[in-house]
Structures are given as structure tokens and as C-alpha cells.
C-alpha positions in Angstrom: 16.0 -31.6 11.5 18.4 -30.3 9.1 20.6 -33.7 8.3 21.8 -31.8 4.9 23.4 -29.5 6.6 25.4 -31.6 8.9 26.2 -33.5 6.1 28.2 -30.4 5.0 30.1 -30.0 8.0 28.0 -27.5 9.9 27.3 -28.3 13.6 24.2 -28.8 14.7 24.5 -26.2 17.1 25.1 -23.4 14.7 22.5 -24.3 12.2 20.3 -24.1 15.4 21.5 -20.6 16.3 21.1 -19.3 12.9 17.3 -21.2 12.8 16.5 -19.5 16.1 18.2 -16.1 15.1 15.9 -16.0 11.6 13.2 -17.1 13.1 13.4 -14.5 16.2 14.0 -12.0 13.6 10.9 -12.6 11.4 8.6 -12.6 14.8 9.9 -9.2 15.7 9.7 -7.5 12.8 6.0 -8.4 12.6 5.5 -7.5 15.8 6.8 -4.2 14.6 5.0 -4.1 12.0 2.0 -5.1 13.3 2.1 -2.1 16.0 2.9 0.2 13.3 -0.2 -0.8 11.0 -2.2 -0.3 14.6 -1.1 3.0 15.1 -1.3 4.4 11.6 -5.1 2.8 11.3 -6.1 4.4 14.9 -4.9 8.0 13.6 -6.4 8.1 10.4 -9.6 6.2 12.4 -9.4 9.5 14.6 -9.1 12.1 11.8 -11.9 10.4 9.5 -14.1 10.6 12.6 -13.8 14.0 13.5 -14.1 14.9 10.0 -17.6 13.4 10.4 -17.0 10.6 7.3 -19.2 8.1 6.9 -18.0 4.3 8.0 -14.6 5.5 9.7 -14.2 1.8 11.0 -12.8 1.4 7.5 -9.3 2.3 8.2 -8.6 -0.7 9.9 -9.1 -2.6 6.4 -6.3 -3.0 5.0 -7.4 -1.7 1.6 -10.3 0.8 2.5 -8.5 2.9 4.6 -6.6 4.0 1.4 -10.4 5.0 0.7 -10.6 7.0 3.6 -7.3 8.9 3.0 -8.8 10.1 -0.4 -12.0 11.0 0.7 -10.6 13.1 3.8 -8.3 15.1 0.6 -11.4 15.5 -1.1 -13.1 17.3 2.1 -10.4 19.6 2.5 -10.0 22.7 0.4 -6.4 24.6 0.0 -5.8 28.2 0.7 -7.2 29.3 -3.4 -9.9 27.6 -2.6 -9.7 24.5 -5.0 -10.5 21.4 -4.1 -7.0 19.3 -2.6 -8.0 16.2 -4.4 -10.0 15.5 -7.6 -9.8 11.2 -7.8 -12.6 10.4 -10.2 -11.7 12.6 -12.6 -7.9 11.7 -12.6 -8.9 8.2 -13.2 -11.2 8.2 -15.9 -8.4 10.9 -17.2 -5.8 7.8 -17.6 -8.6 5.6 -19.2 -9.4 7.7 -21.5 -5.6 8.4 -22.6 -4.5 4.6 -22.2 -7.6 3.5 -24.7 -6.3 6.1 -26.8 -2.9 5.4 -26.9 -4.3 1.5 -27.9 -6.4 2.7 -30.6 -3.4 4.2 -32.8 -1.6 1.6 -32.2 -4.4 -0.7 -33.5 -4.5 1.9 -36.4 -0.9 2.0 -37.0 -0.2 5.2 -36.4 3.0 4.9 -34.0 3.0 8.4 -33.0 5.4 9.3 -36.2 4.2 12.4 -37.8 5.2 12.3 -41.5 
């Protein structure tokens, strides 16, 4: 299987072992990490349904269940009484300053004040 490599002067047996040790290796750690992802989506799955959100299935999807972290901060008010999490507005926020920043550029103002 690897003929290069016994061409080098490794014996086939130890290019085995290290193939079998890298390859044992790579299944358990997504083994691992597959258990992990489990757990972490079945816990947020619990709190997103006892929170009463709508679709709490999501948090097995990969990307959604970021989704339903933000929208069980936005439920949750602190102590003052604010609001724990404002996402829309942050966003549009950095929009609004990154078209900014491109439109002096585009003007040539660098940000120099002379």
C-alpha cells in the first residue's frame, strides 16, 4: 500500500502501526466530538423548550441553533431590567459604520484631520 515508504527504509510494519494509530485516532476523536455536539444540542433543545420558543428542534442544526442561543438572550431580561441581548440593532450598527468607513475612503478623506 505504501511502496514509497518502504522504499525509504521503513518497515512495513511500522508504517502499518502508525496508519492504524492515525487512523484510530481520527475515529475517536469524532466520536468525541460527535457525543459532545449531542449533548450540547439536547441542553440548549431543553432550555429553548421550556422557554416556550418557537421551532426548538432547531438546535440540532448545526447553524440554527446559534439562532436559538440568541433568541433565548433576547427573552431574558438582567437584574436593571434591560434587555440581555439587542442583535438587530448591533448588526445594522456595523453596517452602517463599515459603509461609512468605505465612503471616506472613496472620498479621500483617510481619517487625517488637517
Amino acid at each position: 500500500m505504501f511502496d514509497y515508504l518502504a522504499e525509504l527504509g521503513l518497515p512495513e510494519e511500522v508504517v502499518s502501526f502508525f496508519f492504524t494509530f492515525f487512523i484510530g485516532a481520527i475515529a475517536v476523536s469524532a466520536v468525541i466530538g460527535i457525543a459532545i455536539y449531542l449533548l450540547e444540542s439536547i441542553s440548549v433543545y431543553k432550555m429553548a423548550k421550556s422557554a416556550e420558543i418557537k421551532n426548538p428542534w432547531l438546535a440540532f442544526v448545526p447553524v440554527a441553533n446559534d439562532w436559538v442561543f440568541g433568541t433565548l438572550a433576547e427573552k431574558y431580561k438582567k437584574k436593571n431590567g434591560t434587555k440581555s441581548a439587542r442583535f438587530g440593532g448591533n448588526s445594522a450598527y456595523r453596517i452602517n459604520s463599515s459603509y461609512n468607513i468605505y465612503g471616506n475612503f472613496r472620498k479621500g478623506n483617510y481619517g487625517l484631520r488637517t
